[in-house]
Residue frames as qw, qx, qy, qz and C-alpha x, y, z in Angstrom:
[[0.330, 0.343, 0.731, -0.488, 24.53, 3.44, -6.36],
 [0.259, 0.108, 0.512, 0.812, 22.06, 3.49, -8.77],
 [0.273, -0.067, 0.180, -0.943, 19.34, 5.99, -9.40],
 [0.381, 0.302, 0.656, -0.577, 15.66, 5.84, -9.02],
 [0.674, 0.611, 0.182, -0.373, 12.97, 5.11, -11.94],
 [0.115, 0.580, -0.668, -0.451, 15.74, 3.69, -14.04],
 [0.175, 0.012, 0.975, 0.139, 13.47, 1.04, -14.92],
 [0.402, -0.099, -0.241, -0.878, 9.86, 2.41, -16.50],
 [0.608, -0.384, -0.485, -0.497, 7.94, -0.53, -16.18],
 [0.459, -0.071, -0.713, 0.525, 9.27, -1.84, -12.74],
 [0.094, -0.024, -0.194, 0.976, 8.60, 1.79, -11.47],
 [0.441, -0.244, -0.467, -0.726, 5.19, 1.99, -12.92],
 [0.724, -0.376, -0.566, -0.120, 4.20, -0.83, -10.58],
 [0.353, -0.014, -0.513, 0.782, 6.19, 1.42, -7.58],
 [0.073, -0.887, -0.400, -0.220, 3.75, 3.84, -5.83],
 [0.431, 0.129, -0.347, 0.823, 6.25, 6.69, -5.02],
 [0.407, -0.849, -0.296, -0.162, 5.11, 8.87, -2.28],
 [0.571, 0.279, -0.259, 0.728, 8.33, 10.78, -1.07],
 [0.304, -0.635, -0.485, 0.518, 8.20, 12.80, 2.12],
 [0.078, -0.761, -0.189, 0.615, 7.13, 16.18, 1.15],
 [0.095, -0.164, 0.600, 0.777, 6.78, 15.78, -2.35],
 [0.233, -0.127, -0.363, -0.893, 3.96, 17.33, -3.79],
 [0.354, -0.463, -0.763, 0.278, 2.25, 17.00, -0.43],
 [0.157, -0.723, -0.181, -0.648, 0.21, 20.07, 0.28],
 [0.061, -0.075, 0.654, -0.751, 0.21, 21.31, 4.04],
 [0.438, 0.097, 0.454, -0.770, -3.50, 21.61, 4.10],
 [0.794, 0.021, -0.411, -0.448, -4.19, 18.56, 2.06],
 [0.004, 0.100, -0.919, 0.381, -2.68, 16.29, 5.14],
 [0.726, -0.370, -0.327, -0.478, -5.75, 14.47, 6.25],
 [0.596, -0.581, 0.401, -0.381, -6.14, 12.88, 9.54],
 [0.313, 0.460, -0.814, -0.166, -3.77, 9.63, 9.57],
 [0.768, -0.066, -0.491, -0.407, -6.05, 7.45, 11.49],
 [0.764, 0.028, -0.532, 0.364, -5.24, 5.18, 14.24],
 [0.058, -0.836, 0.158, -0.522, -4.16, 5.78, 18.08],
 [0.741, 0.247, -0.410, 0.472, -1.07, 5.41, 18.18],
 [0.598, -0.375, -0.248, 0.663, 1.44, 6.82, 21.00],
 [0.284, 0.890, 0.054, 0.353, 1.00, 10.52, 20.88],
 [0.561, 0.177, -0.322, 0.741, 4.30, 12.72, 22.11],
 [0.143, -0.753, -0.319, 0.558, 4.70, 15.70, 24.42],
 [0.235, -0.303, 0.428, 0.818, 6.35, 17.50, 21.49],
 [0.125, 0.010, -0.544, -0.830, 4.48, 19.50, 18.51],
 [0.734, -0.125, -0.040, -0.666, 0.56, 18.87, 19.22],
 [0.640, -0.182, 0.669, -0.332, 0.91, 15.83, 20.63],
 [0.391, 0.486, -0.569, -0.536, 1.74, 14.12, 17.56],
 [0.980, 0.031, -0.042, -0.194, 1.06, 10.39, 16.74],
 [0.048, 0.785, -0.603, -0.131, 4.29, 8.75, 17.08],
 [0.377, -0.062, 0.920, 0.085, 3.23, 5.29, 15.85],
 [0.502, 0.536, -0.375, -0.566, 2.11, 4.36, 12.59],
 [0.299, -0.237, 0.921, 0.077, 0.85, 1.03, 11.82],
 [0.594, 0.400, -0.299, -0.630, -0.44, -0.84, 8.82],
 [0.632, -0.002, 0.775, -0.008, -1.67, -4.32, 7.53],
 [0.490, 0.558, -0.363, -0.563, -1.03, -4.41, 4.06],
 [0.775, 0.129, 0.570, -0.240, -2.39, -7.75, 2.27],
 [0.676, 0.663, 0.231, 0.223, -1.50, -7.03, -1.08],
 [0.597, -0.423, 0.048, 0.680, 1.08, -5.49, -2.70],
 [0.125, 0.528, -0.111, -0.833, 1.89, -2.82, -5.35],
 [0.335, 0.024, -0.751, -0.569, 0.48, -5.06, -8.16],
 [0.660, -0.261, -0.032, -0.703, -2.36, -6.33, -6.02],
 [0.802, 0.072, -0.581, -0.117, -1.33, -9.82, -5.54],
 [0.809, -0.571, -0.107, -0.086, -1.67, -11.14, -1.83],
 [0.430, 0.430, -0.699, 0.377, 1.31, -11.57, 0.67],
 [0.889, -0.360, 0.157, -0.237, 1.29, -14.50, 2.86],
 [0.047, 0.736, -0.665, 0.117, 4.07, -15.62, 4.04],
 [0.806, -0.255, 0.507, -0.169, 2.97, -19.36, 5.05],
 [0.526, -0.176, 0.806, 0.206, 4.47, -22.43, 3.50],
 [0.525, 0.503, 0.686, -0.019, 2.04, -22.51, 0.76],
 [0.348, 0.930, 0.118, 0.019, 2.77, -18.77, -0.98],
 [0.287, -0.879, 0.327, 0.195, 6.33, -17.85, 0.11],
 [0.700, -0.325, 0.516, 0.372, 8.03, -20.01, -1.87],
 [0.488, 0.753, 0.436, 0.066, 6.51, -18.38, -5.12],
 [0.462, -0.090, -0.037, 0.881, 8.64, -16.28, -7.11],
 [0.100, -0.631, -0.264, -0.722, 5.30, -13.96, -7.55],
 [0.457, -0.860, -0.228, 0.012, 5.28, -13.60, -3.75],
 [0.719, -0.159, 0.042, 0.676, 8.97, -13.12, -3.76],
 [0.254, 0.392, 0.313, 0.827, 8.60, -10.28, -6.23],
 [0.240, -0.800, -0.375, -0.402, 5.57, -8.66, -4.95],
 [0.588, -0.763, -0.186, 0.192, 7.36, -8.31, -1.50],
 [0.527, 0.023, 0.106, 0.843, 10.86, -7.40, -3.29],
 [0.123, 0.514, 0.203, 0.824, 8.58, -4.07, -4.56],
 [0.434, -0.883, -0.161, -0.074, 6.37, -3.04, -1.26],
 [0.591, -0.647, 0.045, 0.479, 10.07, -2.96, 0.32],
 [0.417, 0.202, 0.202, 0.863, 11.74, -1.07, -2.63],
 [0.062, -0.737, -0.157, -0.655, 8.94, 1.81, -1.94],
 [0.567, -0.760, -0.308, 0.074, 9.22, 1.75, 1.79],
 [0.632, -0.291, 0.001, 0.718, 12.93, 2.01, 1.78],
 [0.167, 0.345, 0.159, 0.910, 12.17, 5.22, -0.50],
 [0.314, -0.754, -0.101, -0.568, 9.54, 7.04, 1.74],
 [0.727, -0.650, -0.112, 0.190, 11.18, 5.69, 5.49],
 [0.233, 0.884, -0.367, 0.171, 14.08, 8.04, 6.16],
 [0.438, -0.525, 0.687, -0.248, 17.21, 6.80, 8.39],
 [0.032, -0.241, 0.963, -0.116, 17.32, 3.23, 9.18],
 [0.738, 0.019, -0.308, -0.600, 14.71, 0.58, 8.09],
 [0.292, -0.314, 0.896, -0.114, 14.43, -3.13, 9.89],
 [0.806, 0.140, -0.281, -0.502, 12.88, -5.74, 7.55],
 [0.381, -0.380, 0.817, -0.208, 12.41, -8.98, 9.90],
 [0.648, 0.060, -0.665, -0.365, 11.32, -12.47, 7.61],
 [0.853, -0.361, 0.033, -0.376, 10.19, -15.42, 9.64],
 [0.914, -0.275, 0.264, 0.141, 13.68, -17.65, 9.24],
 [0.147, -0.744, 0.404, 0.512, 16.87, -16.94, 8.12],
 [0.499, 0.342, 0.746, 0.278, 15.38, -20.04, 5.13],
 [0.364, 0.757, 0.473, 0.266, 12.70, -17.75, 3.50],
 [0.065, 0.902, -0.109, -0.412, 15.33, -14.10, 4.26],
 [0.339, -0.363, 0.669, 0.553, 17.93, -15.98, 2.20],
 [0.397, 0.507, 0.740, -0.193, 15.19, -16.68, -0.22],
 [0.204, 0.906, 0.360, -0.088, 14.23, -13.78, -1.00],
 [0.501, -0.739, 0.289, 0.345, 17.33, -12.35, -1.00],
 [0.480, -0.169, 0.735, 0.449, 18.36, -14.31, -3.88],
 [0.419, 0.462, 0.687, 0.372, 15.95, -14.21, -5.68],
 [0.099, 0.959, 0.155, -0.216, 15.51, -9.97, -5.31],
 [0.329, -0.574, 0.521, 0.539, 19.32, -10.18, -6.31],
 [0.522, 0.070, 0.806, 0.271, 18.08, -11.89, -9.72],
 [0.307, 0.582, 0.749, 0.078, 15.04, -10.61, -10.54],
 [0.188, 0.970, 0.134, -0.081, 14.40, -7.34, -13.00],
 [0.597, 0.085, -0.017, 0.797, 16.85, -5.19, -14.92],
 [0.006, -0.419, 0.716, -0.559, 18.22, -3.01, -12.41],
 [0.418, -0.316, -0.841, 0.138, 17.31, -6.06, -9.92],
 [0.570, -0.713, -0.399, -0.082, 14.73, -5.53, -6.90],
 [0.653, -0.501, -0.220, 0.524, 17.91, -5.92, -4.58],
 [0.509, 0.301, 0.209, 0.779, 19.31, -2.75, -7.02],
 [0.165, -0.683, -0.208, -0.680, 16.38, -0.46, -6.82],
 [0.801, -0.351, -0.433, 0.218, 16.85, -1.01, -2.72],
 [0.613, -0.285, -0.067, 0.734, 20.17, 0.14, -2.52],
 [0.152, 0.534, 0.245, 0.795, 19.31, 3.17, -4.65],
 [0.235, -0.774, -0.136, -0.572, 17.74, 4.37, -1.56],
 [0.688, -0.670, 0.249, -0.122, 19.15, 2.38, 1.18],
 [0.396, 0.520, -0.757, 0.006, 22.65, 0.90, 1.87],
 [0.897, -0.069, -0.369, -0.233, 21.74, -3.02, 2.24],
 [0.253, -0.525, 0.633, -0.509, 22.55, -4.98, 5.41],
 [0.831, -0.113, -0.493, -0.232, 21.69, -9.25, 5.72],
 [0.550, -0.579, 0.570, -0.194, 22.35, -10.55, 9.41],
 [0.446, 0.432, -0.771, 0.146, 24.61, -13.01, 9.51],
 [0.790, -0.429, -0.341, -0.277, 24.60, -15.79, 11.53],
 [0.695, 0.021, -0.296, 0.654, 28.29, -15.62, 12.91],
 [0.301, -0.885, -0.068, 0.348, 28.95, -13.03, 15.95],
 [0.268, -0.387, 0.293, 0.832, 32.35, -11.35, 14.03],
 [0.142, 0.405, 0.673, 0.602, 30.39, -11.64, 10.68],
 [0.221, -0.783, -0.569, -0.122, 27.04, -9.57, 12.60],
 [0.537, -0.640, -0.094, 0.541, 29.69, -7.09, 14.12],
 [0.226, 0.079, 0.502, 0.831, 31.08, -5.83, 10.50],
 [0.123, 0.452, 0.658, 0.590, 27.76, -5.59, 9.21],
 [0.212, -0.826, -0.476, 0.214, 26.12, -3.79, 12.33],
 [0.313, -0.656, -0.032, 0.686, 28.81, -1.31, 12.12],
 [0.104, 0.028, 0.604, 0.789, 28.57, -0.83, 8.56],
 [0.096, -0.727, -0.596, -0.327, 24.45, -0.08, 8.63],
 [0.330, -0.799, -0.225, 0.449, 25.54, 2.14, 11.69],
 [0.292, -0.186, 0.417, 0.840, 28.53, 3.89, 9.08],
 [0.149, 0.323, 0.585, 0.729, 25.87, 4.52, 6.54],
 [0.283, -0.832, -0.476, 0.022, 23.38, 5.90, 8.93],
 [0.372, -0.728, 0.025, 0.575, 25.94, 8.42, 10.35],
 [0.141, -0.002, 0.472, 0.871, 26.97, 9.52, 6.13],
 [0.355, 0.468, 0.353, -0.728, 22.96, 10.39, 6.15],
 [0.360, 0.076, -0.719, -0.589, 22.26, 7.65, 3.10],
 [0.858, -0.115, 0.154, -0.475, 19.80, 5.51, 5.23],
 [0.152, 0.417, -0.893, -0.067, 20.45, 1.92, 5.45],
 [0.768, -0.208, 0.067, -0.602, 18.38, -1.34, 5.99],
 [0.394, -0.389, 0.776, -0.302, 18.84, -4.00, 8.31],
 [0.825, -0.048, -0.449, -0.338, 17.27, -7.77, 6.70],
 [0.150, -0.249, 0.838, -0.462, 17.23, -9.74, 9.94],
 [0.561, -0.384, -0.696, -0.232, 14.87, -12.93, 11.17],
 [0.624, -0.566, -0.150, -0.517, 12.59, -12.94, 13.98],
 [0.930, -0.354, -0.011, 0.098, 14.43, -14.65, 16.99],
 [0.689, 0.376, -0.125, 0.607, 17.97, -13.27, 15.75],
 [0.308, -0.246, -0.254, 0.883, 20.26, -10.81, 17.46],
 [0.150, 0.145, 0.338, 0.918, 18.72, -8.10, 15.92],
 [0.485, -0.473, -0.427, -0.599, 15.26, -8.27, 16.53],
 [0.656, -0.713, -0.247, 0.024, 15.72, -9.31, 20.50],
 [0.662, -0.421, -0.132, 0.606, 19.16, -7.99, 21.62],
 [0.391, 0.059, 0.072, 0.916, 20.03, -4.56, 20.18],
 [0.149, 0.793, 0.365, -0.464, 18.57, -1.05, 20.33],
 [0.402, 0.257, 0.470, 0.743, 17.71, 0.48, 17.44],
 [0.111, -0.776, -0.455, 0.423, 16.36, 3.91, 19.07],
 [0.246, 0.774, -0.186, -0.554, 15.55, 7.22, 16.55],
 [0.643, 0.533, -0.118, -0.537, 16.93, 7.41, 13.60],
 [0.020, -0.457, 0.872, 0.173, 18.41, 4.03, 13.35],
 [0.021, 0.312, 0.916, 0.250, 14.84, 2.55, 13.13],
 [0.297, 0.196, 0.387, -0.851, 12.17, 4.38, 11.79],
 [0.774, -0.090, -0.088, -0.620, 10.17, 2.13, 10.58],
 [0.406, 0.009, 0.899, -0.163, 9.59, -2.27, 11.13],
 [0.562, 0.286, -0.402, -0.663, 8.81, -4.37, 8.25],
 [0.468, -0.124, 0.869, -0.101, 7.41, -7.88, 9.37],
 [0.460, 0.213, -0.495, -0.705, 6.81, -9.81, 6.42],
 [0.704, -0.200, -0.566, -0.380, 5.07, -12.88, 8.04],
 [0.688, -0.576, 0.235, -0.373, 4.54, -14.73, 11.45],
 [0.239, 0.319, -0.917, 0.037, 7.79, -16.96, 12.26],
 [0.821, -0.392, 0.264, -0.319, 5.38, -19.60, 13.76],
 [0.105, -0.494, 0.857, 0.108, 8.21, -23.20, 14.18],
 [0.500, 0.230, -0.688, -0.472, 7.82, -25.63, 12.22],
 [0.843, -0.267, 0.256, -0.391, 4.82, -28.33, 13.73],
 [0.857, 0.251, -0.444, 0.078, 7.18, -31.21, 12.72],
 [0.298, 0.523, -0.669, 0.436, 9.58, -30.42, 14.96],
 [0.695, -0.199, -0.689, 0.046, 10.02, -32.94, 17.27],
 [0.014, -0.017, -0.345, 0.938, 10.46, -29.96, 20.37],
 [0.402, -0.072, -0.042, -0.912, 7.57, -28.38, 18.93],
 [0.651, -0.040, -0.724, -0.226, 5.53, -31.58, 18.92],
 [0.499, -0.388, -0.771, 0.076, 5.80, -32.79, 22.30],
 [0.041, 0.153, 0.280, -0.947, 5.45, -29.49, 23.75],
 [0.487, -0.007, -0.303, -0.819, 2.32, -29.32, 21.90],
 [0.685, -0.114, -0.710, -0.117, 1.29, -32.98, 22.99],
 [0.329, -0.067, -0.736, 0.588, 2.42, -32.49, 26.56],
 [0.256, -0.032, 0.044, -0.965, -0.15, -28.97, 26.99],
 [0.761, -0.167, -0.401, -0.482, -3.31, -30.95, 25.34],
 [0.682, -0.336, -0.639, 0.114, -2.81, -34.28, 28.34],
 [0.120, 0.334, 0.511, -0.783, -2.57, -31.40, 31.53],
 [0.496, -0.081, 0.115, -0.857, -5.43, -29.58, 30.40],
 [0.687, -0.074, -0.671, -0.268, -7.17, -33.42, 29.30],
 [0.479, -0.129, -0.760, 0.420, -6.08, -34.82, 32.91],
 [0.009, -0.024, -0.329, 0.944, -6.83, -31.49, 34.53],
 [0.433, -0.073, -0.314, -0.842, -10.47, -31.58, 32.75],
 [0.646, -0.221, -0.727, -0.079, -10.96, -35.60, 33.82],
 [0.453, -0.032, -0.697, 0.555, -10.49, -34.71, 37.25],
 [0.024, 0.116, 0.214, -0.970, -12.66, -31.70, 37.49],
 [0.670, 0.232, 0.435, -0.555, -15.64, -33.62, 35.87],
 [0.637, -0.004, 0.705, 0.311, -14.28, -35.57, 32.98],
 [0.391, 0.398, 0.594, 0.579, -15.66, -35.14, 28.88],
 [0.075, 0.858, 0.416, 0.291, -18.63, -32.45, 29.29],
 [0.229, -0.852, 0.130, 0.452, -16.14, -29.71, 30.82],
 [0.459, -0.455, 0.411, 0.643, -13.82, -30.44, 28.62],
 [0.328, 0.407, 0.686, 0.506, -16.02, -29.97, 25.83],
 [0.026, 0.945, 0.327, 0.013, -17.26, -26.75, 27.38],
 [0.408, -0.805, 0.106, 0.418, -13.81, -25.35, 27.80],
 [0.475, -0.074, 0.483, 0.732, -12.58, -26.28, 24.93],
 [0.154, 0.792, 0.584, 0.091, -15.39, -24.02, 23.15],
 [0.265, -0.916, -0.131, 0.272, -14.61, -21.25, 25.56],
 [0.345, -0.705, 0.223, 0.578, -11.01, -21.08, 24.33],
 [0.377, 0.404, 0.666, 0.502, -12.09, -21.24, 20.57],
 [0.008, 0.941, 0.336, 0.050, -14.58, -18.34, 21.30],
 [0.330, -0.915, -0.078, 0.220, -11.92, -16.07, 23.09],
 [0.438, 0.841, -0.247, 0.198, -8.95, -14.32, 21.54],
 [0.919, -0.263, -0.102, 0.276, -5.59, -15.33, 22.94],
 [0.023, -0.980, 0.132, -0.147, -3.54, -12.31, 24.11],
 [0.435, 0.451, -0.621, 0.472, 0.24, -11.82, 25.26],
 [0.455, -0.482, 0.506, -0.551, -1.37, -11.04, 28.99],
 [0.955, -0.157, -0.020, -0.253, -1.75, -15.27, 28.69],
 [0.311, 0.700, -0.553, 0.326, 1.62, -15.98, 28.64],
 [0.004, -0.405, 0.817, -0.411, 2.47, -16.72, 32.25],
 [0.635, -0.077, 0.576, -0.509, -0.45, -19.28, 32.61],
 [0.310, 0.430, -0.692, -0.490, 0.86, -21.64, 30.30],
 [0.289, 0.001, 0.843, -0.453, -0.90, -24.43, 32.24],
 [0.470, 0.464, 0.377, -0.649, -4.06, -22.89, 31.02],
 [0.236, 0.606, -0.487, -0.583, -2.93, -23.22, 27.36],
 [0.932, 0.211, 0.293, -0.034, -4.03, -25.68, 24.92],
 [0.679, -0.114, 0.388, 0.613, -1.26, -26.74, 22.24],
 [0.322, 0.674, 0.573, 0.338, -2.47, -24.89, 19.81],
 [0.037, -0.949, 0.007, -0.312, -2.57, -21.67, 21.62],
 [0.671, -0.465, 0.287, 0.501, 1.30, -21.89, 23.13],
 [0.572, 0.279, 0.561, 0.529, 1.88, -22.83, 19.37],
 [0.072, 0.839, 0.201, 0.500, 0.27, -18.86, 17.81],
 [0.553, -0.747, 0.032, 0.368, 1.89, -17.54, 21.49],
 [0.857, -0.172, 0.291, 0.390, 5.43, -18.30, 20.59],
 [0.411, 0.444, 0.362, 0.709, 5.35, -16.80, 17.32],
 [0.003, -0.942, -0.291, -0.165, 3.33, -13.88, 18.31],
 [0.544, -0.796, 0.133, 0.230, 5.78, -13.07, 21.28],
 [0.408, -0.188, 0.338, 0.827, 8.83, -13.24, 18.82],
 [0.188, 0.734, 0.330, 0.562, 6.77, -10.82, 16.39],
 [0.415, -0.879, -0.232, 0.037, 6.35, -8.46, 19.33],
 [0.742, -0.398, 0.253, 0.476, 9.86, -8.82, 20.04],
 [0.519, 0.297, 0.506, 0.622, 10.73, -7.63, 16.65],
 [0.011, 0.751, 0.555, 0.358, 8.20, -4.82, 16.78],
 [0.568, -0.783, -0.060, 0.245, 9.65, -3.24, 19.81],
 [0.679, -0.084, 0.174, 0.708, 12.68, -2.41, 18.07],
 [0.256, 0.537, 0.207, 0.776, 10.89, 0.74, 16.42],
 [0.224, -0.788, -0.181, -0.544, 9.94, 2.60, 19.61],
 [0.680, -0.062, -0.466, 0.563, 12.88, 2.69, 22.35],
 [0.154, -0.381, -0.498, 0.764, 11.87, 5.67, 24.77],
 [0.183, 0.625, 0.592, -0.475, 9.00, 8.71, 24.55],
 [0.187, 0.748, -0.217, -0.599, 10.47, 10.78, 21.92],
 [0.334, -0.176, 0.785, 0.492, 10.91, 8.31, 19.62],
 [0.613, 0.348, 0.280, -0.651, 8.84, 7.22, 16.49],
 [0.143, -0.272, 0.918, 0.253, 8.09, 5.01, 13.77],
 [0.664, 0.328, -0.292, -0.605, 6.40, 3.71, 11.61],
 [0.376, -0.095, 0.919, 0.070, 5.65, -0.74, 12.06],
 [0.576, 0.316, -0.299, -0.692, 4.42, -2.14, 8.59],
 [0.381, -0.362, 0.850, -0.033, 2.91, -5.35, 8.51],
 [0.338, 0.424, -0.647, -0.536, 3.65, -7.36, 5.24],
 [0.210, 0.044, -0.958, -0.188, 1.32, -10.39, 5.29],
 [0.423, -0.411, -0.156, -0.793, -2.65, -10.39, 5.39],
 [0.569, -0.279, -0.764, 0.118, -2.56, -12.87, 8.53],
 [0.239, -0.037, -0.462, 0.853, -2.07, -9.91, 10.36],
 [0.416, -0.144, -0.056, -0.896, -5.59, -8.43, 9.46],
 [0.545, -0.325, -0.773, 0.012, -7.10, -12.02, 11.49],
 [0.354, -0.716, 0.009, -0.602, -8.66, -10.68, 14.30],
 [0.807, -0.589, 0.012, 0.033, -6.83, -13.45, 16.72],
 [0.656, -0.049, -0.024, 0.753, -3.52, -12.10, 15.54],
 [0.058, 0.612, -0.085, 0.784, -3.93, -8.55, 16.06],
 [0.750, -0.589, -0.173, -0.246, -5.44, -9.52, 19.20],
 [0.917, -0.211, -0.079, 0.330, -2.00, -11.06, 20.19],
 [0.224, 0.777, -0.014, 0.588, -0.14, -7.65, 19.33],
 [0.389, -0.378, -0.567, 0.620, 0.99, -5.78, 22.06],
 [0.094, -0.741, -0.608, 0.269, -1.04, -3.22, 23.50],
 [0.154, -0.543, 0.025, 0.825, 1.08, -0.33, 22.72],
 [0.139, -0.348, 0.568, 0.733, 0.68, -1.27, 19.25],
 [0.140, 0.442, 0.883, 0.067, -2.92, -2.60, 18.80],
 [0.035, 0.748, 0.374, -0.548, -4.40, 1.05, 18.53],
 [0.252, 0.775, -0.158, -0.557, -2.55, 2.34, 15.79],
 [0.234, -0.056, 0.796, 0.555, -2.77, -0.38, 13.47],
 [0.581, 0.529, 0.373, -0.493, -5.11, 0.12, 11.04],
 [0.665, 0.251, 0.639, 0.295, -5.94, -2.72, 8.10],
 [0.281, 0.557, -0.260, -0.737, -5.50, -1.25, 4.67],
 [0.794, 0.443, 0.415, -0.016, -7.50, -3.27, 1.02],
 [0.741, 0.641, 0.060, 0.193, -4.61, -1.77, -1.17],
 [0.708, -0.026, -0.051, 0.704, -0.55, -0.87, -1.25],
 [0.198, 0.529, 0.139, 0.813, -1.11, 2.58, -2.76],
 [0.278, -0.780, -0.184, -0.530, -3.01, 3.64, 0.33],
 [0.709, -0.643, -0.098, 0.273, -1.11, 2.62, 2.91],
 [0.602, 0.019, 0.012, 0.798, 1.79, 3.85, 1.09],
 [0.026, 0.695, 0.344, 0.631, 0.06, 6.88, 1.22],
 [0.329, -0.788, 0.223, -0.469, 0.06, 7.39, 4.77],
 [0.764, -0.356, 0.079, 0.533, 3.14, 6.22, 5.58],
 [0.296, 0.512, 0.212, 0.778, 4.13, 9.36, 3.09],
 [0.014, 0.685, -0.090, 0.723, 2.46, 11.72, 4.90],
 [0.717, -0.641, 0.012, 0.273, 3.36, 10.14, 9.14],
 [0.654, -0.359, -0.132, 0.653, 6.43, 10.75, 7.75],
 [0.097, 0.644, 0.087, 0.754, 5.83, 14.39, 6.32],
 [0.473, -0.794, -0.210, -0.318, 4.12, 15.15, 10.18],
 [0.837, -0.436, 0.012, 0.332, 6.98, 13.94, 12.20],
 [0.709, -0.110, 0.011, 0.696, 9.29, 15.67, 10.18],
 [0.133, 0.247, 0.052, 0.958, 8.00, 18.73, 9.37],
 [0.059, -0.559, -0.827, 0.020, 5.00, 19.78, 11.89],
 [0.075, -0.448, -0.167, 0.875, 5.18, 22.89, 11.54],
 [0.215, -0.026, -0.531, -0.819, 3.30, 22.99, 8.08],
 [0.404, -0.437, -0.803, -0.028, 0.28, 21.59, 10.41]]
């Protein structure tokens, strides 16, 4: 493996923050947010959540079609996840929108910088890409589990909609934290996604003509411009224009994904999200409830990495509190 800071400038642009390094007890400040608190130690926060917009050089992450193919978004996200994987202890899950833009990246963190992105990584975590084959996703699961039980940490790159993010439990220390770097929404071309989107808009159109024709449907459509679209809409898909199914869909596999870092009361975790769509007030809105309290938006890397440094100094040591 190799070590840490073995690049100067690379590093420079890292913000290390290392649990309990040269963290004072009685310079902890209050971490914000309210999150899930335990029965254990004061009633501790046991969620930690962040919208980081920028990264450690300042430059935006947005995952849509338009930035993600960039190798300066490529980079900027290769370094937020080279400092997370150093301040999250245990097991890390970093979920991409499609198994296109994890291979992506992937490649291009394997490329980029001497020691590469994908290098400084492993220096803190042993690296893990789902596969798309069931024997192939069996090796690797047990190999992130193998390195988790030798107490090196280990992180999990997986997409949104994959085993990984809806079928497995990743409870304590096998996920303490959730990196979502963008919103998988499916691609409007598809020809699924299309008339599904085409079929919604003529019920609510028919439904509107019948109930008094244009001037409802110009007042309803208003109404559901004005009003956030939550998960609790879901089972009244009727009600749904195309549009809002369409930002559903995706949300509800983000959720999905998100759920992987908090699997019973005692747990905890830490869910970082890696792409400023999240700081839209009708996607946080779409969050789930547990987790809408203790996010809180952050305007630079260095501070959120900051307190994600010291959740995980509280959780692990609260006695110095």
């Amino acid at each position: 493996r190799g070590g840490v800071g073995a690049d100067r400038e690379d590093d420079a642009r890292d913000v290390l923050a290392r649990p309990g390094a040269g963290v004072a007890a009685d310079a902890l400040e209050e971490l914000g947010g309210d999150g899930l608190r335990g029965d254990g130690a004061a009633g501790l926060v046991r969620v930690f959540g962040a919208v980081v917009p920028v990264g450690p050089s300042g430059k935006r992450l947005n995952s849509s079609y338009k930035f993600r193919d960039t190798d300066a978004y490529k980079t900027e996200l290769g370094n937020v996840i080279v400092n997370v994987a150093r301040i999250v202890p245990d097991g890390l899950l970093v979920f991409f929108p499609s198994y296109g833009v994890m291979r992506a990246c992937v490649e291009w963190w394997r490329a980029c910088g001497t020691p590469s992105i994908w290098e400084r990584i492993e220096s803190a975590k042993t690296c893990v890409v789902e596969p798309k084959t069931r024997d192939e996703f069996q090796r690797e699961f047990e190999r992130f589990n193998a390195a988790l039980d030798r107490g090196e940490g280990a992180a999990f790159f997986a997409v949104c909609r994959g085993k990984v993010s809806e079928g497995i439990d990743f409870a304590d220390k096998a996920g303490r934290a959730v990196v979502l770097t963008g919103i998988p929404y499916a691609p409007k071309a598809d020809a699924k996604v299309r008339l599904k989107r085409t079929f919604l808009d003529e019920k609510i159109a028919s439904a509107n003509a019948r109930r008094g024709g244009a001037d409802v449907s110009a007042e309803n459509d208003v109404a559901r411009r004005a009003a956030p679209v939550g998960p609790s809409d879901a089972s009244s898909s009727g009600d749904l224009t195309g549009e809002a199914w369409y930002s559903q869909s995706a949300m509800r596999a983000v959720n999905q994904a998100l759920g992987r870092v908090i699997r019973h009361k005692d747990d905890h975790g830490a869910v970082i999200l890696c792409d400023e769509r999240f700081g839209y007030g009708n996607v946080r809105a779409q969050l789930s409830t547990w987790l809408r309290p203790a996010v809180q938006p952050f305007d630079s890397f260095g501070r959120a990495a900051a307190k994600l440094s010291q959740f995980q100094v509280v959780l692990r040591y609260p006695a110095t509190l």
